[in-house]
N, C-alpha and C positions, 0 to 999 in steps of 0.2 A: 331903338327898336321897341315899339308897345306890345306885346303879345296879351293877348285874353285870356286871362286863368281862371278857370272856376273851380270849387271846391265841393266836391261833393264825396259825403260820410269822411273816410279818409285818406281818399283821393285827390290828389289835386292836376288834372289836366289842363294841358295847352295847347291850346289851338295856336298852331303858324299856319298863315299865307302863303298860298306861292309864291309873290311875292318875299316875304319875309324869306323864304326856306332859299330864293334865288341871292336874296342878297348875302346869306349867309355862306354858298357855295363860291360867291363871286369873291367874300372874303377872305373864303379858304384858299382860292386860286392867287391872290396876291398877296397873302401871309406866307403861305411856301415862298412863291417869288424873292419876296424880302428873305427869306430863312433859309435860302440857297444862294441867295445872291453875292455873300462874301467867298463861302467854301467855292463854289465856280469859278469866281477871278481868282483866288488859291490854284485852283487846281488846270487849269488852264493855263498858267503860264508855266504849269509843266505840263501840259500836255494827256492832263489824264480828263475826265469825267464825273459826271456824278456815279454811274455804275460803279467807280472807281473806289470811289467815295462813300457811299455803302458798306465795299468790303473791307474795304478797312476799317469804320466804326465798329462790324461786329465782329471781326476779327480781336478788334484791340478790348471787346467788351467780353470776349470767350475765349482765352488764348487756351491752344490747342483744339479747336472746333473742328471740326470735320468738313472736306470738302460737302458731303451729301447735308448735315446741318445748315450750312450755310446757302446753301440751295433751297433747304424752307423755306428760310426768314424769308430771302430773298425774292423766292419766287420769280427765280429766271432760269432759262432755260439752261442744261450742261454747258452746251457749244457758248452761250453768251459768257457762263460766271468763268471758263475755261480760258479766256481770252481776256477778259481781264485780271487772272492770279495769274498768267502768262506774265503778262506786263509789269505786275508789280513784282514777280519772283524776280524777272529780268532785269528790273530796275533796284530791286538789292533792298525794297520796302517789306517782301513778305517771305517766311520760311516756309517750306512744305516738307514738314517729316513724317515718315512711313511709322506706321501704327505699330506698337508695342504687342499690345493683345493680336491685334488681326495687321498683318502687311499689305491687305488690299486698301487701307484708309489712309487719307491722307493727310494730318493735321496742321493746323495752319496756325502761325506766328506772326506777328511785327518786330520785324528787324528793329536796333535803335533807330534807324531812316525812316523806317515807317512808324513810331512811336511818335518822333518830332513832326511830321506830315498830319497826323492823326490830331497829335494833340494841336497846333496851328488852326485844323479845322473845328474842330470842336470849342476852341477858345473863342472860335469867332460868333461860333452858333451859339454858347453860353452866353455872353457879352449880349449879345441882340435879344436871346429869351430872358437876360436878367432885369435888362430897362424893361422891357415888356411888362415881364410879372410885376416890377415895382408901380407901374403906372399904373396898373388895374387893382394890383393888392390882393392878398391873401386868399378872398374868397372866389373871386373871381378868379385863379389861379387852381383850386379845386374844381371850380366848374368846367375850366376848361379841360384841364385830367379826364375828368369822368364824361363828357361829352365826348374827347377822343376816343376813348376806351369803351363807350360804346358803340361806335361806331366801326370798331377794326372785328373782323372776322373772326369768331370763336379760334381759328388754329391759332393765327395771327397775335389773337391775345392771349394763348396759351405763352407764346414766344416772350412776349411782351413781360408778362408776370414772373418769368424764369429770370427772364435778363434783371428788372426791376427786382425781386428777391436776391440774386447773386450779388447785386450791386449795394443793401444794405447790411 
C-alpha cells in the first residue's frame, strides 16, 4: 500500500484513498476472522459463542467486576449479558457473588472451569497474534497498537487503558 505523505512545518499528513481506507476495512474484516476463528471451533464444541467469550476474557482480566461494569466494556444489552452469565454460572465456569459494600451488586469470578476455558482461548488468540507481531516486527506492532487505539471510542478507550494499566 503507497500512501502520499507530505510534510509540511511539522506536520506530516496522509492522504488515503478510498480505495486504500476500503482495503484496509476489508482487512480489518478478515483479520478478526482469522482472530476468531480458533476460539469459535473452542467454543462451539461446547456450545457456547463468542458473547460467551467476551465474558469470560473480562471476567478473568477483572476478577470481582460487576455485573453493571461489565455491561460497559461490553456494550450489550442487560437481557442479552443476563443470558449468557446464565449459561456460564449453570455451567459451573462463572461465580456470582453478592457485594460486600452494597448487596444489590453482583460480582463475578472464573470458576477453575472457567479459568482452563479462558485460558484454552486466549492461548489460541496469543499463538496467532505472536506469529503475527514476529512477521511484521517491533515497529509495525506499535503501529498497529496505536492505530487501534485510535480508533476505539473515548469510553471504550478509557476501558482499554484501565484493563492495559492493571495488567502491568
Amino acid at each position: 500500500m503507497s500512501d502520499k505523505a507530505s510534510t509540511t512545518g511539522n506536520e506530516t499528513l496522509l492522504f488515503l484513498t478510498d480505495d486504500q481506507l476500503r482495503k484496509g476495512i476489508e482487512a480489518m474484516f478478515f483479520a478478526y476472522r482469522g482472530f476468531t476463528a480458533d476460539p469459535d471451533r473452542i467454543l462451539s464444541d461446547k456450545g457456547y459463542g463468542r458473547a460467551h467469550h467476551r465474558a469470560v476474557h473480562f471476567i478473568n482480566r477483572s476478577p470481582g467486576t460487576t455485573v453493571n461494569n461489565l455491561l460497559s466494556i461490553l456494550g450489550v444489552t442487560k437481557q442479552s449479558l443476563n443470558r449468557v452469565l446464565r449459561t456460564l454460572i449453570e455451567d459451573g465456569l462463572v461465580e456470582s457473588r453478592v457485594g460486600t459494600r452494597d448487596r444489590r451488586e453482583r460480582h463475578l469470578y472464573l470458576t477453575e472451569k472457567g479459568e482452563t476455558l479462558e485460558s484454552e482461548l486466549s492461548t489460541a488468540q496469543r499463538n496467532r497474534m505472536r506469529a503475527a507481531f514476529r512477521q511484521v516486527g517491533p515497529e509495525a506492532v506499535v503501529g498497529f497498537r496505536q492505530v487501534l487505539e485510535a480508533m476505539m471510542d473515548s469510553e471504550l478507550r478509557n476501558h482499554y487503558v484501565q484493563l492495559r494499566e492493571a495488567g502491568e
